[in-house]
C-alpha positions in Angstrom: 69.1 43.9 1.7 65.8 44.1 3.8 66.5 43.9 7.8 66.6 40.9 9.4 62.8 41.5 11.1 61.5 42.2 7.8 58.4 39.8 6.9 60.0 37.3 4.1 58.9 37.5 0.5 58.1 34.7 -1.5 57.1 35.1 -5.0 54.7 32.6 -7.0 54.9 32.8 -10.6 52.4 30.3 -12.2 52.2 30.6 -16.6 48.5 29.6 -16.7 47.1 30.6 -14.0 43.5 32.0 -14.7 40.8 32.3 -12.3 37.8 30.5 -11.6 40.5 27.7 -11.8 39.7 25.0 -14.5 41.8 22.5 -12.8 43.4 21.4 -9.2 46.6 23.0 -9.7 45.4 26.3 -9.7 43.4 25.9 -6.7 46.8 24.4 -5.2 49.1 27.3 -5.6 46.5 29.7 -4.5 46.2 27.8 -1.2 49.8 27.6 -0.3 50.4 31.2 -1.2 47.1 32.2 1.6 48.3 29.7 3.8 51.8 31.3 3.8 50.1 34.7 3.7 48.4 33.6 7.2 51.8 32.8 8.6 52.9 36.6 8.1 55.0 36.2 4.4 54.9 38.9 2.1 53.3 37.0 -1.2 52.9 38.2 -5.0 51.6 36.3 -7.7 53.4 37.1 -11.4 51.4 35.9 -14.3 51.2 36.2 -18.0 48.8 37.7 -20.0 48.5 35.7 -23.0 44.9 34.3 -24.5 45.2 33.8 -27.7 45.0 29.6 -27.1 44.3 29.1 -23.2 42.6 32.2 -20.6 46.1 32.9 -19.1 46.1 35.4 -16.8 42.8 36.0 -17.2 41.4 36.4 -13.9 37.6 37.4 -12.3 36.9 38.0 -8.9 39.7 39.0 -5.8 42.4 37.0 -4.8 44.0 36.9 -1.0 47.4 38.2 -2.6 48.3 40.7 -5.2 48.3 39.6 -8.5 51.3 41.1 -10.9 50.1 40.7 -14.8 52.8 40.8 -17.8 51.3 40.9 -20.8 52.6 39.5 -24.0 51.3 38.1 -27.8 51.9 35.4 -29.3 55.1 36.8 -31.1 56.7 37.9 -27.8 55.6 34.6 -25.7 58.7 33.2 -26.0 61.3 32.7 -23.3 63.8 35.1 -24.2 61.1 37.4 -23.7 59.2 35.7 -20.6 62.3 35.2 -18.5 63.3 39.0 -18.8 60.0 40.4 -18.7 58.7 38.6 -15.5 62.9 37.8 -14.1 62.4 41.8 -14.1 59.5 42.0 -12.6 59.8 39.5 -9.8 64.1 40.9 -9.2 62.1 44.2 -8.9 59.9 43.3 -6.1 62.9 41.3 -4.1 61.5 38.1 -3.2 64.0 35.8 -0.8 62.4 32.7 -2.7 60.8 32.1 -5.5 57.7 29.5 -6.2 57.0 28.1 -9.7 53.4 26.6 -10.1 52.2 25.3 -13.3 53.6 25.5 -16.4 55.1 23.5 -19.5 58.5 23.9 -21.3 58.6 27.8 -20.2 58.9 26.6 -16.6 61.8 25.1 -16.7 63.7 28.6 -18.4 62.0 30.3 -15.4 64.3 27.8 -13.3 67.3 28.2 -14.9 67.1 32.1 -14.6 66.2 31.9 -10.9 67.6 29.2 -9.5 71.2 30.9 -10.2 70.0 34.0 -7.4 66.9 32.6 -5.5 65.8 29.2 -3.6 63.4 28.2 -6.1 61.0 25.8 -5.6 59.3 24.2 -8.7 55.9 22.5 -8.5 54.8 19.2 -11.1 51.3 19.1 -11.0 51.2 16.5 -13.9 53.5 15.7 -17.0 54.7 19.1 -17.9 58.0 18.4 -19.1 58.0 14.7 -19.3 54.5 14.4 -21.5 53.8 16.9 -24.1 50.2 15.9 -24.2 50.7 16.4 -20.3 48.5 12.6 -19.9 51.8 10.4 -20.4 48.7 8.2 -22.0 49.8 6.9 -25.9 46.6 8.1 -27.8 47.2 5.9 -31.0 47.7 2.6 -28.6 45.3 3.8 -26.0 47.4 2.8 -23.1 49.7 4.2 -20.5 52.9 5.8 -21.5 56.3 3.7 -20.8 58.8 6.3 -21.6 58.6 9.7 -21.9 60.5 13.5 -22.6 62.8 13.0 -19.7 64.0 9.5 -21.3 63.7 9.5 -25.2 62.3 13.2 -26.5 62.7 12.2 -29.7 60.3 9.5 -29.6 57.9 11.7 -27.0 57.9 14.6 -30.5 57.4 11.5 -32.8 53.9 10.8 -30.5 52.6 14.4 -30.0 53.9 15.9 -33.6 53.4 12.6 -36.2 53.5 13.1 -39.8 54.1 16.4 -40.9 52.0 18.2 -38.0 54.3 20.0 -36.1 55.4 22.4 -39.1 51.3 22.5 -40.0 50.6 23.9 -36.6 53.4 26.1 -36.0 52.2 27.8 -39.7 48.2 27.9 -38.0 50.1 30.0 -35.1 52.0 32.4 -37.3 49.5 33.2 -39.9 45.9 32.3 -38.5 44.5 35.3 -36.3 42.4 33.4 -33.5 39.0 35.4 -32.4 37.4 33.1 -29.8 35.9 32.7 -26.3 38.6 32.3 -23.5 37.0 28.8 -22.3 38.1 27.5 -25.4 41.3 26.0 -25.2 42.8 25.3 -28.5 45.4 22.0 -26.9 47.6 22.0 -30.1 48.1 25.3 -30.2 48.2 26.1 -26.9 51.3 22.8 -26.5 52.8 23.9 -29.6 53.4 27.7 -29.3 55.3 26.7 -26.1 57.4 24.0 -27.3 58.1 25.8 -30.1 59.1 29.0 -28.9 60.9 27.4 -25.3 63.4 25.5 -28.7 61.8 22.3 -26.5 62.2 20.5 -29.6 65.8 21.0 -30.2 68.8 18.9 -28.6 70.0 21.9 -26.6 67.2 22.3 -24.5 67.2 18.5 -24.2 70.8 18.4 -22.9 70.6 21.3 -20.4 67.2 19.9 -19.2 68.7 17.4 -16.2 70.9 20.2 -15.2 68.5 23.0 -14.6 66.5 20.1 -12.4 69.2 19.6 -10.5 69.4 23.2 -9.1 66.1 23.7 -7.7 65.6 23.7 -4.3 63.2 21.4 -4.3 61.1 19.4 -7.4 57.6 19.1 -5.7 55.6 16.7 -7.2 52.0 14.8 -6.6 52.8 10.9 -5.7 55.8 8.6 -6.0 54.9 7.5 -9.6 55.9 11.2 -10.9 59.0 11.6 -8.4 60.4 8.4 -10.1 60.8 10.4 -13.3 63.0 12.9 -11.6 64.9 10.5 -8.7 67.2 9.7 -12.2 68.6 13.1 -12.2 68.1 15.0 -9.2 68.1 13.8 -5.5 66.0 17.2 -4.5 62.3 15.5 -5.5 59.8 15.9 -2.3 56.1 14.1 -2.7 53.5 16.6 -1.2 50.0 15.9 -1.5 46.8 18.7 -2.6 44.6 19.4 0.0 41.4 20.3 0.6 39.5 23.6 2.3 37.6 20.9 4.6 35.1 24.1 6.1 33.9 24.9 2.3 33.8 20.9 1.5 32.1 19.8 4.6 29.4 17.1 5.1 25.3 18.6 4.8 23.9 19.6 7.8 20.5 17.6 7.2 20.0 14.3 6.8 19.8 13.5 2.3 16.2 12.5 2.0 15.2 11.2 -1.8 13.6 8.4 -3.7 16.6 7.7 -5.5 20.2 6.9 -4.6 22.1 9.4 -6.1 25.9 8.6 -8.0 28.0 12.1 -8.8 31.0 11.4 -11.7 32.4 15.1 -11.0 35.0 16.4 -13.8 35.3 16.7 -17.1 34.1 13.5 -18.1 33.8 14.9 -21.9 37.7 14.0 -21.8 38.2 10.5 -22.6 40.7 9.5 -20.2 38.1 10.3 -17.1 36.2 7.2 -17.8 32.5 8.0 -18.3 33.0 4.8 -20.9 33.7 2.2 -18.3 31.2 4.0 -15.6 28.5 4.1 -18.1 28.6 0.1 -18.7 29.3 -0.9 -15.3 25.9 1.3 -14.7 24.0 -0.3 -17.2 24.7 -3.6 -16.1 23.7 -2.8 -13.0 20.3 -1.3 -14.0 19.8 -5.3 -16.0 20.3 -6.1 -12.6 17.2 -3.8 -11.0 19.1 -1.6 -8.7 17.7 1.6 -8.7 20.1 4.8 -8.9 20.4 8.1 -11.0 23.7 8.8 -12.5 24.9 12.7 -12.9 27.5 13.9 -14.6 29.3 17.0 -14.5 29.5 18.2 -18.6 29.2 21.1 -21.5 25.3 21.8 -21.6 24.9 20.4 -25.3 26.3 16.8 -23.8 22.7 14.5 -23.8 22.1 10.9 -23.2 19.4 8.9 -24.3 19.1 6.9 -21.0 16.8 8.5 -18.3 19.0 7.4 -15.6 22.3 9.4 -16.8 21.8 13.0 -15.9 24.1 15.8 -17.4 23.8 18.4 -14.3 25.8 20.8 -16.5 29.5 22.7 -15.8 28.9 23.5 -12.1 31.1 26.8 -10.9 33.7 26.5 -8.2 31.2 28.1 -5.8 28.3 25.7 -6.4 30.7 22.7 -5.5 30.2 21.9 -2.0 26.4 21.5 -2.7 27.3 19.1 -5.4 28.6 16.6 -3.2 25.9 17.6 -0.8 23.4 15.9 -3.0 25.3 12.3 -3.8 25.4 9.2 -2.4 28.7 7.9 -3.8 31.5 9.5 -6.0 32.8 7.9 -8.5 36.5 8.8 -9.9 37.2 6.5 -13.0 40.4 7.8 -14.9 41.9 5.6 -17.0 45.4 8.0 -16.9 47.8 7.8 -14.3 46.1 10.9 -12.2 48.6 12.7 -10.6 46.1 13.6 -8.1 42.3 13.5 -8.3 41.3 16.5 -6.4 37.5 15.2 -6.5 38.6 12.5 -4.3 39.5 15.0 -1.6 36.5 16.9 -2.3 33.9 14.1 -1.6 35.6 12.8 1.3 35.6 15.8 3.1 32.3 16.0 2.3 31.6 12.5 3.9 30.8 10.8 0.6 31.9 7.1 0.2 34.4 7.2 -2.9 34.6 4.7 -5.7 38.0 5.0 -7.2 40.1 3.7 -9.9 43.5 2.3 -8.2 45.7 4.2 -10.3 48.1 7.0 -9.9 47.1 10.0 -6.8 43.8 8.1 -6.3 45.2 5.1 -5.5 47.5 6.9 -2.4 44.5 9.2 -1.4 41.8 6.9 -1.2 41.7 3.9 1.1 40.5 0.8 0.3 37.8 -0.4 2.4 38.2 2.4 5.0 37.0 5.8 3.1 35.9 3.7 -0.4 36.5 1.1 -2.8 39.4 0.8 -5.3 38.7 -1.0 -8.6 40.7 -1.8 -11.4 41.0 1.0 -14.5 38.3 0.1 -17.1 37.5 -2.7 -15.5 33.5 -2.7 -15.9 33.1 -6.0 -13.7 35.3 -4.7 -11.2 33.7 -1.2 -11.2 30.2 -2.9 -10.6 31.1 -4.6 -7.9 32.0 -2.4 -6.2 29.1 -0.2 -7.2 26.9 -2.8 -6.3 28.5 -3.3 -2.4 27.5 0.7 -2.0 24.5 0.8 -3.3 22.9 -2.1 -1.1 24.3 -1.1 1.8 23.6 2.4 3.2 25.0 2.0 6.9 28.4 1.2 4.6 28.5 4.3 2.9 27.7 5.9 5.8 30.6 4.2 7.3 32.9 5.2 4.5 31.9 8.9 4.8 32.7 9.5 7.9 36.5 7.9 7.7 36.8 9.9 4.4 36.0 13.4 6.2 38.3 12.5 9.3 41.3 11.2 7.0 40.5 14.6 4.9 40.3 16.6 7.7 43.7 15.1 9.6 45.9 14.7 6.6 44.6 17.1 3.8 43.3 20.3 5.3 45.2 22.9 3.6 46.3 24.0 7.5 47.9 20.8 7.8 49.2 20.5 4.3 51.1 24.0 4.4 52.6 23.5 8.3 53.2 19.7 7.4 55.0 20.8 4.4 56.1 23.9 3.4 55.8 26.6 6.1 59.2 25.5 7.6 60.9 24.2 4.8 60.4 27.5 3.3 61.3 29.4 5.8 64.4 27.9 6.5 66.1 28.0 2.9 64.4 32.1 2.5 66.4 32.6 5.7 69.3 31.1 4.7 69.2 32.8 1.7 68.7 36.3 2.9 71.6 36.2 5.2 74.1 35.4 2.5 73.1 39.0 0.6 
């Protein structure tokens, strides 16, 4: 038992973590462990090293905390052999809590085998175990989920595995050696493997599901659409919000001079549930119209368009953000899924951009209407060039917009604020709690 005065030790273990992040949730845990870091906690990240369908564990460049990598294959990623391995691992290092970031039907093995000696705290950043597409979007009706894993499994496999693809794909993984580049991320795969080998698919991980919920210390998820899927078994679900690093993601320091007003639609609009689609018609409609504006994109460097108003700016890297937003006039953030969060909405407002967002899911409880942006409705072409349209003609209103956007980013989502608002406490309290019952 470490002495009372000891620093306490919390441990992350995230199951895709890989840096440069690809996504939010990455960028997330790294911040909260810093933030407790900064607080004087002792912090260690635990990842696996597994890329043969996704760049897990497969990071470039330091981290503010030291990084613990287990390596495996794709024969010994399974969870007898994850929750040893890193259980070991993390039991070895003595944490008094224990932080699960992202991570799919694995995650929830990881909770049953802490949760029985540790607070353990587990973080949703999207669908992981109630979507096993993660979008809780219904690809063959092209609409927004209305059930889900957590409800009727059998119905979720039916959606993600129809036909006979589930036993095609799990003979791809046994007998099909992948060679490929790490960016690549093989979704079937990647989905399957884990499903597969976490016995997701079989009614006794099903039953036991709702009760390894129930023993975390906390279920942490995004916005109050996701912590209704939980509120059914567990009464431990807290909504915390992302936040943003508002000194990196800060407005320019010059004034933007250019010819043309410039619209950013940041992401990876090459997935079809961000909505370059609607954005693209909406903008069309308004170039019939005369209004004069350049469209960029954020996509794969073979993406081209034929018109010479839509600009592919290419995959920008994490470091080349801020300038990103330095350079547009309005962001737009289109999804058509139920975002859990929309991290780009953060980023442009605390860059005092005026946001355009689609009133669905995180960007609809991030994003003001008519005080940092404009909602409009999902796909909604007509209701995406309006408000275009009210931006784009009136520059003192974007200006307007920007400048509530970076002092709502900067009082409520700062990752300061986010971590003492949050978790610094809350942490503290159950770690001591726990340490003084050893």
């Amino acid at each position: 038992m470490p002495p009372e005065t000891a620093p306490l030790r919390i441990a992350f273990v995230d199951l895709t973590f890989h840096w440069p992040p690809s996504g939010g949730c990455w960028v997330d845990l790294k911040e909260i462990a810093a933030g407790l870091m900064r607080r004087g906690w002792e912090v260690k990240l635990f990842v696996p090293v597994f890329t043969d369908y996704y760049p897990r564990g497969h990071i470039e460049g330091e981290l503010p905390f030291p990084v613990e990598k287990i390596h495996f294959s794709r024969f010994t990623f399974n969870a007898y052999h994850v929750r040893k391995r890193i259980g070991e691992a993390v039991r070895a290092w003595n944490p008094d809590s224990v932080f699960l970031g992202e991570g799919y039907q694995m995650k929830m093995h990881m909770l049953d085998h802490f949760s029985k000696d540790f607070p353990t705290y587990c973080r949703f950043y999207a669908y992981e175990v109630n979507c096993l597409n993660l979008h809780y979007w219904l690809y063959d009706e092209k609409r927004v989920c209305d059930g889900g894993f957590l409800t009727d499994p059998k119905r979720c496999h039916r959606c993600w595995n129809p036909g006979f693809s589930f036993p095609r794909r799990l003979a791809r993984i046994a007998f099909v050696k992948r060679g490929r580049e790490l960016q690549q991320h093989f979704t079937e795969e990647h989905f399957t493997h884990e499903y597969f080998t976490t016995l997701g698919f079989t009614s006794w991980f099903r039953k036991r599901l709702p009760e390894w919920l129930k023993r975390a210390e906390a279920l942490i998820v995004y916005n109050e659409f996701t912590a209704n899927f939980f509120r059914s078994f567990a009464d431990n679900v807290r909504v915390i919000p992302s936040g943003v690093d508002t000194k990196r993601f800060s407005p320019p320091d010059v004034e933007k001079d250019r010819d043309r007003l410039a619209i950013l639609l940041p992401g990876r609009i090459h997935d079809e549930l961000k909505g370059l689609a609607t954005v693209r018609e909406a903008c069309r409609k308004l170039k019939e119209e005369g209004l004069d504006f350049e469209l960029r994109v954020t996509a794969p460097d073979w993406y081209e368009f034929e018109e010479d108003w839509l600009v592919n700016v290419g995959w920008i890297p994490q470091e080349d953000l801020p300038a990103l937003y330095h350079d547009a006039d309005i962001v737009i953030v289109p999804s058509l899924w139920i975002e859990p969060f929309g991290i780009t909405t953060l980023e442009a407002m605390a860059s005092g951009v005026p946001v355009v967002g689609a009133k669905i899911g995180g960007i609809a409880e991030t994003l003001v209407h008519g005080e940092t942006g404009l909602h409009f409705e999902p796909g909604n072409v007509d209701d995406l060039a309006e408000a275009l349209r009210h931006l784009i003609k009136s520059p003192e209103l974007r200006k307007e917009f920007g400048y509530w956007g970076r002092r709502r980013a900067v009082e409520v989502y700062d990752w300061d604020k986010i971590v003492d608002t949050h978790y610094a406490e809350q942490l503290e309290l159950a770690a001591r709690a726990h340490r003084a019952s050893l």
